[in-house]
C-alpha positions in Angstrom: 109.9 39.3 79.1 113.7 40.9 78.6 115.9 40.8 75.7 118.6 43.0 76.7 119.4 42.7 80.2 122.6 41.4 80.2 124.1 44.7 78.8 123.3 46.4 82.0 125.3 44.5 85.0 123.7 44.3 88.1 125.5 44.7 90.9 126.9 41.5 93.1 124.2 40.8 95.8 121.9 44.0 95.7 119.5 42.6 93.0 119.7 46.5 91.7 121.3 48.4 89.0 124.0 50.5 89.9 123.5 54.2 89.2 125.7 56.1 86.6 129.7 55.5 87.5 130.1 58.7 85.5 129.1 62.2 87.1 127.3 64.2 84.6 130.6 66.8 84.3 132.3 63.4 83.3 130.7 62.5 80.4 132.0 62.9 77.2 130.9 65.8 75.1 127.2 65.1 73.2 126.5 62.3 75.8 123.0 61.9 77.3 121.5 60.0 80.0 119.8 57.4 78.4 116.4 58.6 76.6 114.7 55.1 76.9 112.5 52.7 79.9 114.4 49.3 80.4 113.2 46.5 78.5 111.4 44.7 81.5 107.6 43.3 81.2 106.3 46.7 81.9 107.7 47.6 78.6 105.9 45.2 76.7 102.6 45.7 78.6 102.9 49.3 78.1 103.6 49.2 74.6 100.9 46.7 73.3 98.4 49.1 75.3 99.9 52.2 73.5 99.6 50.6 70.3 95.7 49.4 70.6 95.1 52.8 72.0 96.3 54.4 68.8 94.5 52.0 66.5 91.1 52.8 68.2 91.6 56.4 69.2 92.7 57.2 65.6 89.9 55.1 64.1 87.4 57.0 66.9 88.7 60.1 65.1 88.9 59.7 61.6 85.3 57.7 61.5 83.1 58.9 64.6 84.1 62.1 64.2 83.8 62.3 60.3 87.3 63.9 60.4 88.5 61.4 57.5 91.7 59.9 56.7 93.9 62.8 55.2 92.9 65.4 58.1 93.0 63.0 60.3 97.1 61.9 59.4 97.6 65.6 59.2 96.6 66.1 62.8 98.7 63.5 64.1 101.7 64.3 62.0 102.0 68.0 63.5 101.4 65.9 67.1 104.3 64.0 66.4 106.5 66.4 65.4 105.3 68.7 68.7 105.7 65.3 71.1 109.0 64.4 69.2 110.6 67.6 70.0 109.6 67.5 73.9 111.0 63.9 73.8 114.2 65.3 72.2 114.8 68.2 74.6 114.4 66.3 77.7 117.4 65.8 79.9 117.0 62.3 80.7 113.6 59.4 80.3 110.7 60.8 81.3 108.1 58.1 81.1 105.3 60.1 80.6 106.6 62.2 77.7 108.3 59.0 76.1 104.9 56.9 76.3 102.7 59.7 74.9 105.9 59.9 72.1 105.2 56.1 71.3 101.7 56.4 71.3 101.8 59.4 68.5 104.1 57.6 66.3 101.6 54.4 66.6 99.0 56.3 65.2 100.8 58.3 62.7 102.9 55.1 61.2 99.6 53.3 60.9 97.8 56.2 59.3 100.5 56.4 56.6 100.2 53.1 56.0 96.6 53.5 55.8 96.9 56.6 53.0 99.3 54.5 50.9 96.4 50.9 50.9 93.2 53.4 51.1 93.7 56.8 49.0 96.6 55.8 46.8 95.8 52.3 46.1 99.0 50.5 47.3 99.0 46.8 47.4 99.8 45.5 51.3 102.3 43.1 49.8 104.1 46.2 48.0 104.1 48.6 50.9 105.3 45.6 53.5 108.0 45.4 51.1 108.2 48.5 50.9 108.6 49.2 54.6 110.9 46.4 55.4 113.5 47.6 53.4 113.8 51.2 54.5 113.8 49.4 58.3 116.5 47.4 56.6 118.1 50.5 55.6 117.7 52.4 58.7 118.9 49.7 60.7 121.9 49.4 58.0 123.0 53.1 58.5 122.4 53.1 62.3 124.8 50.5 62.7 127.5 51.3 60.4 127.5 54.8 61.9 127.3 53.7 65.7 128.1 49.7 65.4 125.0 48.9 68.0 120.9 48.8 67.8 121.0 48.5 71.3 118.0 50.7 73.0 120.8 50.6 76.3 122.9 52.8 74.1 120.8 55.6 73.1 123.3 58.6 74.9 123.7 60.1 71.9 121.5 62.6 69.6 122.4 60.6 66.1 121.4 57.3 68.0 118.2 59.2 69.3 116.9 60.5 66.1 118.2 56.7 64.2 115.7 55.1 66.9 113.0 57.0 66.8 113.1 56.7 62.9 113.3 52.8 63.5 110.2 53.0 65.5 108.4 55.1 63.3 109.2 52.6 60.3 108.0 49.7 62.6 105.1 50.7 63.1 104.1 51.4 59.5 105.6 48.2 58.7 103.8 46.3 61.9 100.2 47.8 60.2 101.1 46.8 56.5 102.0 43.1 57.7 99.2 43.1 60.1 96.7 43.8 57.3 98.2 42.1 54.6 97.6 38.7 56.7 93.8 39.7 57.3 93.8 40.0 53.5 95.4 37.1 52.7 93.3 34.7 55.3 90.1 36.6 55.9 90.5 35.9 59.6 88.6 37.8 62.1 90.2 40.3 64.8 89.7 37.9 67.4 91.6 34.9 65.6 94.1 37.3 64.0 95.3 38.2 67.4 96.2 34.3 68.1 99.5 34.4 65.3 101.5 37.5 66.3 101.0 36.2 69.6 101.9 33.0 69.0 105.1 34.4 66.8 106.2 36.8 69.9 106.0 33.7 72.3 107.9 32.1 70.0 111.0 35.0 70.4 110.4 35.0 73.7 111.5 31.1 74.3 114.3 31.5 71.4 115.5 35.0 73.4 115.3 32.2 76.4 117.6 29.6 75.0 120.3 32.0 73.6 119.1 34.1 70.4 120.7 37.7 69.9 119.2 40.1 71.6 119.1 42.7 69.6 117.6 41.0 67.1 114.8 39.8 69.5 114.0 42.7 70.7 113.3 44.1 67.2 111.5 41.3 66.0 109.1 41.4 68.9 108.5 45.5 68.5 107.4 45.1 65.0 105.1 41.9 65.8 103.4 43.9 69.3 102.3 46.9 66.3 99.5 44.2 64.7 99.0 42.2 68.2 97.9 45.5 69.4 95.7 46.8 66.3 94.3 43.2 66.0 93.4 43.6 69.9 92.0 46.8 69.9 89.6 45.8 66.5 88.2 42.6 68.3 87.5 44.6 71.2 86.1 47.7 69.2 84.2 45.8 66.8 80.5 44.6 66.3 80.0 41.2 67.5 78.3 40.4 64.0 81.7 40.8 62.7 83.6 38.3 66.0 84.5 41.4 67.9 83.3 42.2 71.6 80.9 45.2 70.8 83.1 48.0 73.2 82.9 50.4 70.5 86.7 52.7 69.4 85.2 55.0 72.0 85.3 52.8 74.6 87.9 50.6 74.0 90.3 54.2 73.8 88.9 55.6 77.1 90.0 51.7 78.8 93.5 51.4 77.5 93.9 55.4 77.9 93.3 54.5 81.5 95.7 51.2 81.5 98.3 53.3 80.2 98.0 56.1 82.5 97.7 53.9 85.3 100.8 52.4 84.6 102.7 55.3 83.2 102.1 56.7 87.0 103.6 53.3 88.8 106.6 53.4 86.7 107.1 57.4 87.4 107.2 56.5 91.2 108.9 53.3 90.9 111.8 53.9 88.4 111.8 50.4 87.9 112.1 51.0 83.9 114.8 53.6 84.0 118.4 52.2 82.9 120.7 53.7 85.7 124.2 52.9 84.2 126.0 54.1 81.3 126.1 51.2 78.4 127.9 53.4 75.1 128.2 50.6 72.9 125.7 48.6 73.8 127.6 45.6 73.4 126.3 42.6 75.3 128.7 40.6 77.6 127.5 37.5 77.9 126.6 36.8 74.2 127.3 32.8 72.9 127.9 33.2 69.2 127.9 29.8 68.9 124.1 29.3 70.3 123.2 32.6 68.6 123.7 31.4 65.0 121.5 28.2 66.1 118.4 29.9 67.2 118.9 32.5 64.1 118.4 29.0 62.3 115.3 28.5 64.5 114.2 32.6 63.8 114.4 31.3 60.2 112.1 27.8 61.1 109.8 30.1 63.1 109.5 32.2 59.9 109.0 29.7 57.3 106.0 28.2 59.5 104.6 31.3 59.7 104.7 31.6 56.2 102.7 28.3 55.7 100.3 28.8 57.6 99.4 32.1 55.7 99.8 30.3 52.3 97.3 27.9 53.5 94.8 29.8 55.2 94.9 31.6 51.9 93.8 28.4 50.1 91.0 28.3 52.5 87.4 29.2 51.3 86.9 32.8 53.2 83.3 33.2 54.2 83.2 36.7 53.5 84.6 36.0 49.8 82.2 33.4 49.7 79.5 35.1 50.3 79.8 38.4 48.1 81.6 36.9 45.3 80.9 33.1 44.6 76.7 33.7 45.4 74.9 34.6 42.2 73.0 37.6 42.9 69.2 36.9 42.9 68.0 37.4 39.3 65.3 40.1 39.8 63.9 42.1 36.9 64.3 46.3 37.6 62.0 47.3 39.9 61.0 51.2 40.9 62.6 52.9 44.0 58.8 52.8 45.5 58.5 49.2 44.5 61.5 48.6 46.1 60.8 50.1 49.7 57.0 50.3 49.7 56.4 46.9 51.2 58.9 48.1 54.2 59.3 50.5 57.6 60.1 53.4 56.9 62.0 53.5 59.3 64.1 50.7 58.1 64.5 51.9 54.7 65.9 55.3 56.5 68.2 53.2 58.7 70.1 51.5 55.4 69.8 54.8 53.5 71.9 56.7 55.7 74.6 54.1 56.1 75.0 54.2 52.6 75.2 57.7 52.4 77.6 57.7 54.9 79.8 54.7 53.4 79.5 57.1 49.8 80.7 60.2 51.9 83.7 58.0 53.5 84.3 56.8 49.7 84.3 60.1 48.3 87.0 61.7 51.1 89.7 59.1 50.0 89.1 57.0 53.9 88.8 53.9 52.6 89.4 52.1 55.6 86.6 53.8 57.1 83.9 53.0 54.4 84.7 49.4 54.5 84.1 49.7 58.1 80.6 51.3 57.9 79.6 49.3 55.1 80.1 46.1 57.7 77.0 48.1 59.3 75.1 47.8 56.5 75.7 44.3 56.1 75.0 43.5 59.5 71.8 45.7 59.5 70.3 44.1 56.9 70.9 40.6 57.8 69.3 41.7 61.1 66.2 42.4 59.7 66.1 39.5 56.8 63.7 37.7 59.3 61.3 40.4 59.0 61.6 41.9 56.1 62.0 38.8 53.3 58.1 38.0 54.4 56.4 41.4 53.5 58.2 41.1 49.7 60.2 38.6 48.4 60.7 40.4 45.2 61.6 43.7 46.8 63.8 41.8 49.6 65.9 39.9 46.8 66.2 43.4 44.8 67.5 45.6 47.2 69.6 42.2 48.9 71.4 42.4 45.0 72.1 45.7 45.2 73.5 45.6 48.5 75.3 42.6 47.6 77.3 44.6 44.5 77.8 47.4 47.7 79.7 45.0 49.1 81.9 43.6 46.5 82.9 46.7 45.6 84.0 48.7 48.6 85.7 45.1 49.8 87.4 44.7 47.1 91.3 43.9 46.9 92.2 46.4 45.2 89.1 48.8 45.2 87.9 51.0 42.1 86.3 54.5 43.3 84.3 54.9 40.8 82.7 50.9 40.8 82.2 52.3 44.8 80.3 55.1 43.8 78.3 53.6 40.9 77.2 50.9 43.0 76.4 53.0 46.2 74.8 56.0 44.5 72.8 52.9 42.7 71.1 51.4 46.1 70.7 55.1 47.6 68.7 55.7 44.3 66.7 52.3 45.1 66.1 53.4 48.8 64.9 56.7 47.6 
């Protein structure tokens, strides 16, 4: 899919681009060939995979390799600035060097994103807010000091620095949204990918039938940021929770390939590099008429979309249903050994340390990365409910109460640290 073609002219009967009609001694003082890829399908490919990569490689880092949340945002940050400056001092687009840009700021928009909801306690419906108007803001300034958002008119610095800002903002805004609607329907990954999808083909056929394309192309960059993280979840996740099982290892080493692969075919082909000066970006075949139409439908498409959020939210969430609207067992105190005596070991072991681990995750400030492990914990113990309920009914219900209170805690909307750690430091002291 395109959205801004039509600024670009293609020249009569080639079915190519001219190059630049201005020799590089000709152009104005301050002007640059333009820093960034043509908006063709290989954009959008390359962009979704850049954006599941740095979901999965981030989460791979911050989780599987204990680093936690805080280091783990501090890391990337001093990336992005290093990445940001090699984008900035190159001469012209360099798709390798503007990919690996796009898929730093991925990670570190969603990681600040992930600070604000984990460690500080942010609502999602205050930081999307949040994040959409300093987008509105940046976008507001941009325009007003350069009178296009066109990505066919970065040639200067200012417009460099305004777009990489935009893309850093969309991203945190793309993972606030994103997560917001997990919290407000209780989908899985897998179904969660179907409604930015379905939004984005919904742009698509409005870009088709005359909407601004400026304003398409925006919309559609902020809605690839939680098509992408929904993507790479259902593909990194445990099947117990509707995901495929690859594992955040995995599923980074397979788009890390995709995207090198592709970042290689486009270096040899050029078929993403703008060859022709564009410095205000203004399209040339633009309808006003039919644009203010399908902003009407933008507006429909919106409102739909909206609806079907409120009423999933109305829906009874299985999870919710489960941890929240089940009465605990009623189950008098029972001793630590009473509790695990009639099990394995081994078992008991098993759930001990992904407590501990979920408590350690907890106690960092990563809380994206305790309600993760806890998941294992859940889906450990329901694994072994066939064979452990028999042995001890009584010790099965107790330590299923306990685990239950886990649960509810670390999931909750707006989670407590110190309800975490009570109830977690409670069921280690149960398992022994």
């Amino acid at each position: 899919m395109t959205y801004e073609t039509s600024e670009s002219p293609i020249a009569p009967g080639t079915g190519a681009r001219p190059r630049d009609p201005q020799p590089a001694e000709g152009r104005s003082a301050g002007q640059l060939l333009n820093k960034v890829p043509e908006v063709t399908i290989w954009f959008w490919i390359i962009k979704i995979l850049c954006t599941t990569v740095g979901e999965s490689f981030a989460d791979w880092i911050n989780m599987n390799l204990g680093v936690g949340l805080i280091s783990t945002a501090l890391i990337f940050s001093g990336a992005l600035a290093a990445v940001l400056a090699w984008q900035l001092s190159a001469k012209r687009y360099i798709p390798f060097v503007y990919w690996l840009t796009v898929v730093v700021v991925s990670v570190t928009g969603t990681l600040y994103t992930d600070i604000l909801t984990d460690s500080q306690g942010v609502p999602l419906a205050l930081s999307s807010s949040v994040f959409a108007g300093v987008l509105a803001v940046v976008f507001g300034i941009w325009y007003a000091r350069e009178r296009t958002l066109s990505v066919h008119s970065i040639t200067t610095r200012p417009r460099e620095l305004f777009y990489w800002l935009a893309v850093l903002v969309t991203f945190a805004l793309g993972t606030a949204t994103g997560d917001w609607t997990l919290e407000l329907t209780g989908w899985t990954a897998g179904v969660s990918v179907l409604l930015p999808l379905g939004l984005i083909a919904a742009i698509v056929l409005g870009r088709r039938l005359g909407a601004n394309a400026v304003l398409s192309f925006w919309l559609a960059y902020i809605l690839t940021r939680p098509l992408g993280a929904n993507l790479g979840d259902w593909l990194g996740s445990p099947s117990g929770d509707g995901g495929l099982g690859l594992g955040t290892a995995l599923t980074s080493v397979i788009f890390l390939a995709a995207i090198l692969a592709t970042v290689v075919y486009l270096t040899r082909s050029r078929s993403d590099v703008i060859e022709t000066q564009d410095p205000t970006g203004t399209p040339r075949a633009s309808n006003p008429a039919r644009e203010r139409i399908m902003l009407a439908y933008y507006v429909v498409v919106a409102v739909a979309g909206a609806a079907l959020l409120v009423w999933a939210n109305q829906q009874p969430h299985a999870a919710a249903a489960g941890e929240e609207d089940t009465p605990a067992p009623v189950t008098g105190h029972i001793t630590p050994q009473e509790a695990t005596s009639p099990f394995p070991p081994a078992e008991i072991a098993k759930f001990r340390t992904i407590a501990a681990d979920t408590l350690a995750k907890v106690d960092s400030g990563d809380q994206r990365a305790a309600t993760r492990r806890v998941t294992d914990l859940e889906t450990a113990w329901d694994d072994d409910q066939s064979s452990l309920e028999p042995k001890s009914e009584k010790a099965w219900s107790f330590l299923d109460g306990e685990i239950d209170e886990v649960l509810k805690a670390v999931r909750a909307p707006h989670p407590d640290k110190a309800t975490e750690v009570d109830a977690l430091n409670t069921l280690l002291t149960s398992l022994g």
